[in-house]
GULO-749641 format. One record per residue (C-alpha): residue in three letters; y, z, x. Coordinates in nm, 2 decimals, padded with zeros to 4 digits. Layout:
<rotors>
- Ala, Y, Z, X $
...
</rotors>
This chain:
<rotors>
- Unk, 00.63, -02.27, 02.00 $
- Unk, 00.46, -01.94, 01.96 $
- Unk, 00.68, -01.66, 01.86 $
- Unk, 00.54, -01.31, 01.80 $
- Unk, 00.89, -01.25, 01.62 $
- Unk, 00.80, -01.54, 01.38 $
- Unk, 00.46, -01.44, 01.29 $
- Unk, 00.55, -01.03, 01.24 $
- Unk, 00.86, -01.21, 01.03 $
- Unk, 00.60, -01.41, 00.82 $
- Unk, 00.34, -01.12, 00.80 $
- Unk, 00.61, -00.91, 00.62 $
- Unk, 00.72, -01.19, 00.39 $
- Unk, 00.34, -01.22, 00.31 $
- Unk, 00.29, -00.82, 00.18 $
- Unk, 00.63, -00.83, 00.02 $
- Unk, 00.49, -01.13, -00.20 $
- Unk, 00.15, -00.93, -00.21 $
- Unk, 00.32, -00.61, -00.34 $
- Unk, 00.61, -00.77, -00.52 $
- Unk, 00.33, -00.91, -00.75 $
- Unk, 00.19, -00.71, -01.08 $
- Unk, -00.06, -00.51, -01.03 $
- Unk, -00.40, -00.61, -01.12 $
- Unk, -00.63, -00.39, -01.02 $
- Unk, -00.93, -00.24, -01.30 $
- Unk, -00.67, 00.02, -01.44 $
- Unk, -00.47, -00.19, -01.51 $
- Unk, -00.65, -00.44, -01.78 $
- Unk, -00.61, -00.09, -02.01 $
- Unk, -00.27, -00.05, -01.99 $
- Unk, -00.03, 00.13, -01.72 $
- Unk, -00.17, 00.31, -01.45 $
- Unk, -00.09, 00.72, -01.43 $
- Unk, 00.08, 00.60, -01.08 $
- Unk, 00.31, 00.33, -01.26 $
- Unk, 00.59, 00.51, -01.16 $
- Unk, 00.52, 00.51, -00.80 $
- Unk, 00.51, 00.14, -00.82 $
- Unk, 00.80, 00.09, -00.99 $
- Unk, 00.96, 00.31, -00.67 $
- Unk, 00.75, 00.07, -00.44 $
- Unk, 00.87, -00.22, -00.55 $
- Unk, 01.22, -00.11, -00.57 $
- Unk, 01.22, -00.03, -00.20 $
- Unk, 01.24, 00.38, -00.29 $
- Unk, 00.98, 00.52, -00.09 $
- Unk, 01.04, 00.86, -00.06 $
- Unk, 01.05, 00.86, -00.43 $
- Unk, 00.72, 00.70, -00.48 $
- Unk, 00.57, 00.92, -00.29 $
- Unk, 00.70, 01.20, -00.48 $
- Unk, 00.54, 01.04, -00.76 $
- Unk, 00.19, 01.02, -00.56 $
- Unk, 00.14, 01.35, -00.43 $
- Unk, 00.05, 01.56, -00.73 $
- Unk, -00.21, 01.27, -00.85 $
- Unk, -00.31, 01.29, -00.51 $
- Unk, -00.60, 01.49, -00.58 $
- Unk, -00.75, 01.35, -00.87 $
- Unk, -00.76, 00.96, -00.78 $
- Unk, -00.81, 00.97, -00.38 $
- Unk, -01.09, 00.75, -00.36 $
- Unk, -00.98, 00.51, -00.62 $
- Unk, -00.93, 00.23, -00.43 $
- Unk, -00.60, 00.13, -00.65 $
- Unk, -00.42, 00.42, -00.57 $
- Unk, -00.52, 00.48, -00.21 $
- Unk, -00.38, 00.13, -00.14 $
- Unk, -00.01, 00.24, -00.32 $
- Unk, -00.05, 00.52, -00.11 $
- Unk, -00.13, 00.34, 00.18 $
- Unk, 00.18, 00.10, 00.09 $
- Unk, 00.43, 00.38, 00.05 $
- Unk, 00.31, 00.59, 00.36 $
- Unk, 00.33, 00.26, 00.60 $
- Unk, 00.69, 00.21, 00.44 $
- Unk, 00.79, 00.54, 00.56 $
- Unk, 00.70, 00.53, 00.84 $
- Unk, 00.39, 00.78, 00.85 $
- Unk, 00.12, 00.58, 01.02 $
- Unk, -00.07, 00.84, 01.10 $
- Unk, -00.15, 00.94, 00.78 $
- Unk, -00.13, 00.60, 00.61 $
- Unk, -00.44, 00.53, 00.81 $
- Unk, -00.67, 00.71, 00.58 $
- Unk, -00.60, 00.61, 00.23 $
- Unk, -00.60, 00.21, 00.38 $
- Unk, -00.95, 00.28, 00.53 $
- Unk, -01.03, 00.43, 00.26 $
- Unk, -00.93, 00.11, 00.08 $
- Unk, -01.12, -00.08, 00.33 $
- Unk, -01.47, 00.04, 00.27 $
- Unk, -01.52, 00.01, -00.08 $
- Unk, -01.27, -00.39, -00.10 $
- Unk, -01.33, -00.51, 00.27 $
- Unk, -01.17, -00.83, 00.16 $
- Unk, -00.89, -00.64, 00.08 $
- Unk, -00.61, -00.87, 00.26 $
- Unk, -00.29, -00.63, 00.18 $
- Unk, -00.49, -00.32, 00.28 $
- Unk, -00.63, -00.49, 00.63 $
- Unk, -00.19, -00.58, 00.70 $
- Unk, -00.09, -00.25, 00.60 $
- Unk, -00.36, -00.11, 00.80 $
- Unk, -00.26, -00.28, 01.13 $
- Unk, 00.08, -00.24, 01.11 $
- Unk, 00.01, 00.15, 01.05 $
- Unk, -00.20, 00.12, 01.42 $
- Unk, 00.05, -00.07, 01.57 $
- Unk, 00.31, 00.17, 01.49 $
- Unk, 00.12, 00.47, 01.60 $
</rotors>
């Protein structure tokens, strides 16, 4: 039988596996990323903290597609759909196959 419930259930379990696994985007390969911290707050389910992290690097690596989606991430978790939108587009048009950034991007329009 069909549930919505089920399949909302399982697309959550699916981007907690996604995020809950190392990073691996081109960064990365050199070492840790300037916006390691703000994983480390991700992953630990401290949001608010991670985007403290975010915002002054903001400026800088908008664009990136690594950060945006982190962003993205941390913005949907809060509950800010509105403005998780734009880094997860963002995302979107330079990785189109991007699977974590296309879930995080619908659950950001279906809560707004």
């Amino acid at each position: 039988m069909f549930s919505f419930r089920t399949m909302a259930g399982r697309g959550l379990l699916a981007l907690w596996v996604v995020l809950a696994t190392p990073w691996h985007g081109q960064a990365a390969e050199k070492g840790s990323v300037p916006w390691q911290g703000a994983l480390t707050h991700l992953y630990a389910g401290e949001y608010a903290q991670a985007l403290i992290v975010l915002t002054p690097l903001e400026d800088k690596y908008t664009g990136n597609p690594a950060f945006d989606l982190v962003l993205g991430s941390v913005l949907c978790h809060l509950k800010d759909y509105g403005t998780a939108v734009f880094p997860l587009e963002r995302v979107l048009m330079s990785e189109p196959g991007n699977e974590t950034a296309r879930l995080l991007l619908a659950m950001s329009l279906h809560g707004s």
